[in-house]
C-alpha positions as CSV (number, residue, x, y, z in Angstrom):
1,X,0.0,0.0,0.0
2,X,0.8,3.4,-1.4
3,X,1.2,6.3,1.1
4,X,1.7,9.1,-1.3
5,X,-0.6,11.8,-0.7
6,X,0.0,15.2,-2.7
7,X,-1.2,17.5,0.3
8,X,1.4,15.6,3.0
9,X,3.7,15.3,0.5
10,X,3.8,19.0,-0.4
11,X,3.7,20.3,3.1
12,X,6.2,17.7,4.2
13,X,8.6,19.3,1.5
14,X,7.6,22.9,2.4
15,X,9.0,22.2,5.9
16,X,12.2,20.5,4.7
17,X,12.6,23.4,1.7
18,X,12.3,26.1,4.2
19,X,14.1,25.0,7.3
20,X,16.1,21.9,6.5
21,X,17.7,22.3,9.7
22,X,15.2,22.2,11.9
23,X,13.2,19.1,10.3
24,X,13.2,16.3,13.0
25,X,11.5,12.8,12.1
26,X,9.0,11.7,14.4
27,X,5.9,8.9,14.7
28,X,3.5,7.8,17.0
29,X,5.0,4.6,17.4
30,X,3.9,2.1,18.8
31,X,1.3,3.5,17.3
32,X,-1.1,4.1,20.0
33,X,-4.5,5.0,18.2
34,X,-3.9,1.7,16.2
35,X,-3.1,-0.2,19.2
36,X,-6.0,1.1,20.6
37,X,-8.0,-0.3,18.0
38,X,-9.2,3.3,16.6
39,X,-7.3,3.0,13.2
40,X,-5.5,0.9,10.8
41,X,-1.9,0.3,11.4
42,X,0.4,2.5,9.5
43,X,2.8,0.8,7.0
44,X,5.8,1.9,8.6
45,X,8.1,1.0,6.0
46,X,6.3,3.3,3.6
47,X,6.5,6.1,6.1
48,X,10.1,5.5,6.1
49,X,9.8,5.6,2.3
50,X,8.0,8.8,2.6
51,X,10.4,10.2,4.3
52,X,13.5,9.4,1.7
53,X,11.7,10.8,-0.7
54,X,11.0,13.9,0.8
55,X,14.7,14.2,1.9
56,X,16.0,13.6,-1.9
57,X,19.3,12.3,-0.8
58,X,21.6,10.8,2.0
59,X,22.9,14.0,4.0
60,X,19.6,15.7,4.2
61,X,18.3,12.3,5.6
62,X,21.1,11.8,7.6
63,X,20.6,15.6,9.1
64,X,17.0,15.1,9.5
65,X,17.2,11.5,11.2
66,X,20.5,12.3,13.2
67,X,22.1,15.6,13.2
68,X,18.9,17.7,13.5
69,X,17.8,16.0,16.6
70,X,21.2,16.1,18.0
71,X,20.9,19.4,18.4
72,X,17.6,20.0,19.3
73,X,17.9,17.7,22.8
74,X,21.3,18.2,23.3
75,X,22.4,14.4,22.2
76,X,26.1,13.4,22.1
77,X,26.6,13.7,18.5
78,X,27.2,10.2,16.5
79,X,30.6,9.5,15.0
80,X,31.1,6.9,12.8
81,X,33.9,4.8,12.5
């Protein structure tokens, strides 16, 4: 199942276009609402496909997924080795 939707994808881009840095990834997850028997479980590998295809390419993934939330809560940054 498909989740491309033109109106999330566009305002999902708007936020990464104008404020790349400040773009944090985020999801409900365990998904409570589903859990709670209220919706359908979310495909969460399409989200995560969502999500790469809004990004475009590896660093701004890697800044929205890692770097951005760094700095937001003050994490230890990642190093790789």
């Amino acid at each position: 199942a498909s989740t491309e939707d033109p109106t999330l994808d566009a305002l999902a881009q708007s936020y990464i276009d104008a404020a790349p840095d400040r773009v944090v990834w985020g999801s409900d997850w365990p998904h409570a609402t589903a859990s709670a028997g209220r919706h359908p479980l979310p495909d969460d590998a399409a989200q995560v496909d969502a999500l790469v295809r809004w990004a475009g390419d590896a660093d701004l993934l890697r800044q929205i997924l890692v770097t951005n939330p760094e700095q937001l809560y003050g994490f230890t940054p990642v190093t790789s080795h």
